[in-house]
C-alpha positions, 0 to 999 in steps of 0.5 A: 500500500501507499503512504502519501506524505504532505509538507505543510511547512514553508520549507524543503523537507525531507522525510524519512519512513521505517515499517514494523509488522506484527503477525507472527513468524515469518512476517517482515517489511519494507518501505521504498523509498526509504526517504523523501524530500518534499518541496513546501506545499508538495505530496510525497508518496512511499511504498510499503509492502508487507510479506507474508509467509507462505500458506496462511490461512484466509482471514489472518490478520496483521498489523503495520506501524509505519513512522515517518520523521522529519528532517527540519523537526526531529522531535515529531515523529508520525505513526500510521498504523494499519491492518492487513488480512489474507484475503479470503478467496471468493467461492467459484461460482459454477453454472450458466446463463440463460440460452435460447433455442427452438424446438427441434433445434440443438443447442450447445449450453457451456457450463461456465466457472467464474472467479476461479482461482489456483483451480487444478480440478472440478467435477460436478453431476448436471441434471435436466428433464429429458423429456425437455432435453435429449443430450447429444454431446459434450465436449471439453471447455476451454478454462482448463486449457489444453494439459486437461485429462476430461472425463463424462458420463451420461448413461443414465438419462437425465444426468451428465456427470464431469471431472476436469483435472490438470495433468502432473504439474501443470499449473493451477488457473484462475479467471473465468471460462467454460469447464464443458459444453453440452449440446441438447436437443430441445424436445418441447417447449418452454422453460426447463433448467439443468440443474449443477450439483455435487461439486467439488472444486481442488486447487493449489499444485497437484489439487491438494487443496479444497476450494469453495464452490457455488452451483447455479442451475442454467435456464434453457428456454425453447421457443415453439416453433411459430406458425407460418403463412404460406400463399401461393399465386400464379402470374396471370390468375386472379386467386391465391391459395392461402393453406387450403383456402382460396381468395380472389385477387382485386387483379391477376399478379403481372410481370414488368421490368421482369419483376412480379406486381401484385394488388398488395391488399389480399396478401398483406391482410392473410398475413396479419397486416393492415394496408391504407392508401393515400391518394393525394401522395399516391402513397401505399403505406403497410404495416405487419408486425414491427415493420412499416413500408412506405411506397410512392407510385413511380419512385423507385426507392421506398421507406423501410421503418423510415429509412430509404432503401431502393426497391430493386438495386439491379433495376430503377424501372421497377416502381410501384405503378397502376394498372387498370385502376388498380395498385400494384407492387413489387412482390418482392420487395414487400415480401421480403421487407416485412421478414417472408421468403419468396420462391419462384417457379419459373415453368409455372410461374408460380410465386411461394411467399412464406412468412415468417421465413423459414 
């Protein structure tokens, strides 16, 4: 620690500083420098450092006694006394955060140590509901490195168990990393957790030392999978099919500029969404879900949430236009602005739109 020494005087002076420690055998001191002149005015600063023998208990205290005399007044000396304990390291926190998958997916879920310190080994049981979660896999984390003899097992369903250790004398590690990945396969969804116990933490060389430890269960949360929409159109026909359903159009889909065009209503409102028509600026403006779009008949760039962005990058000629008396878009465009895929057929002419995309 620092000790920092004001001169208070209206002159020069010089500082001189000696420790004393008390805290048993083996404990010693020492100041650097071990005096400090100091102008009129100015801070001074020494170091001192307390040493300690080796493999003291967490909680020891000591005490220093640090004097600091001065030159121009000898007969004043300072004594500043303080306390130093060995730290007591902080439990290793073993568990994770919450990951999210969807149903039918793989996840990989590391089992995660933080405020790790001379970590040599661990090993724990992971419990989860496999009727939730079917394991897949489970590989080595990356806290331990390299020099790591890993072992599991998981012939009983529902249960992991892992044990990580150094080889021979490698040396212990400290900080915050993964000590397994699992990978899962998600089954059903909602929230389920795997669960950590039985945990046993060594540090020190040769893990001879038992270190404190926490287990923190891990949330998995699976997502449903989400319904999805699909329409189908033909170039030239005046109905969509919508699942099983038929709707008819306000006008067939047309191909111009080599882009198909659309009367943008039927879809919009099979898909959840709302469409209003302003004809004094002859704008379509379409809202479904968190998106808006905002399209100009004959400009060929439209307003995405706001923000400018061309509605063929290949092809200006290709603007909202219509026909007929009627409105007509660019399928494309809108299908894939508000997050659907668009597939084209091109011997039927068949058009498959899929929201949200797949």
């Amino acid at each position: 620690f620092q000790v920092s020494l004001r001169n208070r005087s209206a002159r020069t002076d010089t500082f001189t500083v000696k420790s004393t420690v008390s805290g048993g055998s083996g404990w010693s001191s020492s100041v650097s420098p071990a005096s400090v002149r100091v102008s009129s005015g100015a801070t001074g600063t020494v170091e001192v450092t307390v040493h300690v023998p080796v493999g003291l208990a967490p909680g020891t205290v000591g005490a220093v006694d640090v004097q600091v005399h001065s030159a121009l007044d000898p007969a004043n000396t300072t004594t500043v006394h303080a306390k130093v304990a060995i730290r007591t390291a902080p439990p290793v926190v073993v568990g994770g955060v919450l990951v999210e998958t969807s149903m039918g997916a793989t996840v990989q879920v590391p089992l995660d140590a933080q405020d790790a310190e001379n970590l040599y080994g661990v090993g724990c049981r992971v419990t989860y509901d496999d009727k939730a979660l079917q394991f897949v896999s489970i590989a080595k984390g990356d806290l331990m490195g390299p020099d790591t003899l890993f072992i599991e097992e998981h012939g009983i369903a529902g249960e992991v168990r892992i044990a990580s250790t150094l080889k021979g004398d490698a040396q212990p590690v400290s900080g915050n990393g993964s000590i397994a990945v699992l990978t899962f396969r998600a089954l059903e969804g909602g929230t389920t957790q795997l669960n950590v116990d039985e945990l046993q933490l060594f540090g020190g060389d040769g893990g001879r030392e038992a270190l404190a430890g926490k287990a923190r269960s891990i949330p998995v949360r699976v997502l449903a999978e989400q319904p999805r929409t699909v329409l189908v159109l033909r170039v030239g026909l005046p109905t969509m099919k919508v699942g099983s359903s038929s709707i008819v159009l306000d006008a067939p889909p047309v191909i111009v500029e080599g882009r198909t065009l659309i009367p943008i209503r039927a879809i919009i409102e099979s898909l959840g969404g709302t469409v209003a028509w302003d004809a004094g600026s002859r704008t379509v403006t379409i809202s479904l879900g968190g998106t808006k779009l905002n399209l100009v008949i004959g400009k060929s760039s439209a307003l995405v949430n706001g923000k400018s962005t061309p509605i063929d990058s290949t092809n200006p000629k290709v603007v909202p236009q219509i026909l007929n008396s009627r409105t007509m878009l660019p399928l494309r465009f809108v299908a894939e602005s508000l997050g659907a895929d668009v597939q084209w057929e091109a011997s039927t002419q068949t058009i498959t739109v899929t929201h949200p995309k797949p």
